[in-house]
N, C-alpha and C positions, 0 to 999 in steps of 0.2 A: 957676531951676527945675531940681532935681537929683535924682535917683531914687538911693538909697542901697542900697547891698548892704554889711551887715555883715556880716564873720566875726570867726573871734579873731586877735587877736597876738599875736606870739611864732614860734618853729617853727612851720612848714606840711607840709602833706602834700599827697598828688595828689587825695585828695579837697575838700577845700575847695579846692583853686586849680579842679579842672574842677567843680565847684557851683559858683563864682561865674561860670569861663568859658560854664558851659549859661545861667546867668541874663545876663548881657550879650548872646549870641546870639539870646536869646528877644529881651529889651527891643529890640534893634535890626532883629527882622522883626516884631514885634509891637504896639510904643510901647507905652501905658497902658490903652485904653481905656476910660480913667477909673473905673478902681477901685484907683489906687495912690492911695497916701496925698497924694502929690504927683504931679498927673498930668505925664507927658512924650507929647510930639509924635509919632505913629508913626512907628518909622525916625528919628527926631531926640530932643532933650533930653539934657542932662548928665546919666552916671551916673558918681557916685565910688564907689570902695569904702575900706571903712574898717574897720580893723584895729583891733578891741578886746575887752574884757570887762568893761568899766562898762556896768551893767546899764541906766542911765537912757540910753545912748545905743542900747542894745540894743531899747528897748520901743519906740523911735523911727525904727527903719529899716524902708522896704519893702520890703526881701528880708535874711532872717537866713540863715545857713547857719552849721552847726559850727558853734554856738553858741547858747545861750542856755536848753538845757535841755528844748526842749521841740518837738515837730514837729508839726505845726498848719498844711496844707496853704493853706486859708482864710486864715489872719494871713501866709502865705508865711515862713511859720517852719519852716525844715529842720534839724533838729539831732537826733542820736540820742546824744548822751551820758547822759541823762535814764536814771533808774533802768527798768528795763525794756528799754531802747534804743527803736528804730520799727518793728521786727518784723523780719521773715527771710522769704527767698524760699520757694518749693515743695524749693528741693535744700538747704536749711541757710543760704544766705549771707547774712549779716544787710545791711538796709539802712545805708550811710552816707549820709555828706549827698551826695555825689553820684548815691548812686543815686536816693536820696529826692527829688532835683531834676530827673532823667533820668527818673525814673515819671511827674510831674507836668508837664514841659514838653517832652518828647523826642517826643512825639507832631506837636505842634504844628514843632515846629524839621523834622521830618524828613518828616511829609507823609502816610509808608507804614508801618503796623506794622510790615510786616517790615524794613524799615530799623531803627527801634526797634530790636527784638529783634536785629538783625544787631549792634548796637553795645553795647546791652546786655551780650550775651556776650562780646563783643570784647574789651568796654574795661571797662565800668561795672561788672559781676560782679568782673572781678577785683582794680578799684583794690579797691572793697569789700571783698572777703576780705581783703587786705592789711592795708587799715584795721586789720577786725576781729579782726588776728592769728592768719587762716587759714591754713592750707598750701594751695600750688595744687600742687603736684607733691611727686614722689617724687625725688630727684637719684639720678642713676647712676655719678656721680661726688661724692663728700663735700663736697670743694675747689670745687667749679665749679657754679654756679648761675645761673639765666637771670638777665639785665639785665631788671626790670621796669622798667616807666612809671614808677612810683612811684618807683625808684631814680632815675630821670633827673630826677624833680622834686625829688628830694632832695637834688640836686648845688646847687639855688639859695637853698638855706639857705645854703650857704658864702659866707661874705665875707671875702675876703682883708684881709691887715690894711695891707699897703699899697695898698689901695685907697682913694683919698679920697672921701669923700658917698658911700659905699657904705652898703644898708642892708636889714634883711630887708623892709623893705614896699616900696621899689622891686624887690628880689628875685623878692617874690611877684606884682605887676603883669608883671611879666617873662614870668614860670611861665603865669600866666593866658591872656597873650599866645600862648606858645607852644601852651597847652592847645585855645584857642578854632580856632588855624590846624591844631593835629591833628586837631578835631572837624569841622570844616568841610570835611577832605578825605576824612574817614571816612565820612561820611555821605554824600557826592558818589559814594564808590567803591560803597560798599554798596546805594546805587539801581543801579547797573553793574552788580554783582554780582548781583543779582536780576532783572534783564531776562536777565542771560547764563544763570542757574541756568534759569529757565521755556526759553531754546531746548535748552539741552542735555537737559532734560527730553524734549522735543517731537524731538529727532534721536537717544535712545535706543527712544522709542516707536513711533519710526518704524524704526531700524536692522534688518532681517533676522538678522544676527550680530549677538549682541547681547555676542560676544566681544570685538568691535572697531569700536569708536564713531566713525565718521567724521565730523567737524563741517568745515566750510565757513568758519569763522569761527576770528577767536585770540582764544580762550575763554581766559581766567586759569584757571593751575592749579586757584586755589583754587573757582572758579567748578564745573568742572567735576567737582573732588574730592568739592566738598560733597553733589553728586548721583549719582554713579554708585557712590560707596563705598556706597550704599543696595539697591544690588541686588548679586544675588553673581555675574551673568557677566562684568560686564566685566573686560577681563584691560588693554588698549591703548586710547588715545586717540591719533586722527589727528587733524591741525589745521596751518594753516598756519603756516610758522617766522616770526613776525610780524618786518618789516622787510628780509626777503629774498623770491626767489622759489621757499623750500626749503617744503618739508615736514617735519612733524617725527613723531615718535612716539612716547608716554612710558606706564611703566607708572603702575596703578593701585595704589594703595597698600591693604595690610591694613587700617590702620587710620588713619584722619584726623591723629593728630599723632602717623605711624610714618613712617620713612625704609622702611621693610620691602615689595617691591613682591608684591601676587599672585602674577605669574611673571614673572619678571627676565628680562631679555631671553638668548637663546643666551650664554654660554660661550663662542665662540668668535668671538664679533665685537666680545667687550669690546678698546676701547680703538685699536679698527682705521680706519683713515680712508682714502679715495680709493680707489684701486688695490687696498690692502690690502682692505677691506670689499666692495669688486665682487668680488674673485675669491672669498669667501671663502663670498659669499651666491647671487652671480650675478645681481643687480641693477645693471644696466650706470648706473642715476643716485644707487646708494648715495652717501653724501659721509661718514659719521660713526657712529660710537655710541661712547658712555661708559664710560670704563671701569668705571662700578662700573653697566652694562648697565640704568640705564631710562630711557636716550633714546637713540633714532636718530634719522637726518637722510637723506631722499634728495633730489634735485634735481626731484623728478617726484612729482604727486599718486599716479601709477600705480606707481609706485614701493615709496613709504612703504606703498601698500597690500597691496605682496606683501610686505615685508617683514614686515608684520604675520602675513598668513600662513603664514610661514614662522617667525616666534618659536611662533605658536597650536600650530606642530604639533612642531616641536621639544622 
């Protein structure tokens, strides 16, 4: 008894290898419940996949992906090559087969819409655009462009020649492999992410100075970035220096994917540490700050928090 996922053969890209990866993840929290074509055992049953474009083998698998012309939610037929394609999102970005598979099983594998949508954007938007020969950015340098996901899945087309029994469809099993343990930690973070986003919520609403957000907890940057670049006072986040007994303090940035802080911390404590940064602020448990100024460190919750005061009025 075997549960089939066909895509094509030949070259791959990072959509059909994570379309097939979201389909094995589903089948394995899911099983059948008896509306595949060949039902499997929930959590058990053989799934193969299988690499083609004979169409008689095509009309015969319980999950198509990238392939076969046609996207048919109901037959588990995901394929946007079809004249038309499968439509486009609200911002432009057309559906690939992995988003097409990430719309229809991503609910289920993740629990939480907002998880969903956390990875959606993360990941699934932009294999997409790639796919569909979008631009995601503007380069600030001509020469130098970000390393996409999709570039990393594109490294296991490569078969070296002195490689023996080397082949793209072991290659692609590989990919898959890799894809399913990215998704798997993506989705794990992104439920994190979202308990951390609702407190920092809940300790800017509660903060008096709403200049300087003091959290009790070590909030991930991005946790915290996602929520307070939403309101325009915060300048500083305090939190604890996770794995010491420091405190830290960083600034808040202009813009979500800007290195540019609100207000950079003083001028004069860039790059100063110990001795140098006590005498300089007159915090007797100063320990650091950065020299390109948006983080400081003091030894003392009571610390980090006059330091904050003292960049505010600076």
């Amino acid at each position: 008894m075997k549960t089939t996922i066909i895509t094509h053969n030949g070259g791959f890209h990072a959509d059909d290898v994570f379309a097939v990866a979201v389909v094995k993840m589903w089948l394995r929290r899911n099983g059948s419940g008896g509306f595949l074509k060949r039902p499997v055992r929930r959590g058990g049953g053989k799934v193969e996949v299988i690499r083609t474009r004979n169409s008689e083998i095509i009309a015969k698998g319980d999950f198509v992906v990238d392939v076969g012309d046609e996207y048919n939610p109901e037959k588990k037929f995901f394929d946007h090559h079809q004249k038309g394609g499968a439509g486009k999102r609200s911002n432009g970005i057309p559906y690939s087969s992995f988003g097409l598979v990430w719309r229809e099983y991503g609910q289920d594998l993740c629990g939480l819409q907002g998880v969903v949508d956390l990875i959606d954007k993360k990941i699934v938007q932009p294999i997409d655009a790639v796919d569909s020969g979008i631009d995601l950015c503007n380069l600030i340098y001509p020469k130098v462009q970000p390393y996409f996901i999709s570039d990393l899945i594109g490294t296991y087309n490569f078969v070296p020649k002195k490689k023996k029994g080397g082949n793209l469809d072991q290659n692609f099993l590989q990919a898959v492999s890799l894809a399913e343990d990215v998704l798997g930690r993506e989705i794990e973070m992104a439920k994190v992410e979202i308990e951390e986003q609702k407190y920092v919520e809940e300790m800017y609403q509660k903060s008096n100075d709403k200049q300087i957000i003091v959290l009790d907890k070590d909030i991930s940057d991005k946790s915290w970035g996602a929520v307070l670049i939403q309101y325009p006072e915060p300048l500083y986040v305090i939190k604890p220096d996770g794995g010491s007994q420091n405190w830290k303090m960083k600034t808040v940035r202009k813009e979500t994917f800007s290195f540019e802080s609100r207000k950079a911390l003083p001028e004069s404590w860039a790059g100063k540490r110990g001795d140098g940064l006590i005498q300089e602020t007159g915090v007797e448990s100063a320990v650091f700050c950065h020299n390109k100024r948006f983080i400081v460190v003091a030894g003392t919750k009571e610390g980090i928090v006059e330091l904050g005061r003292l960049a505010v009025e600076n």
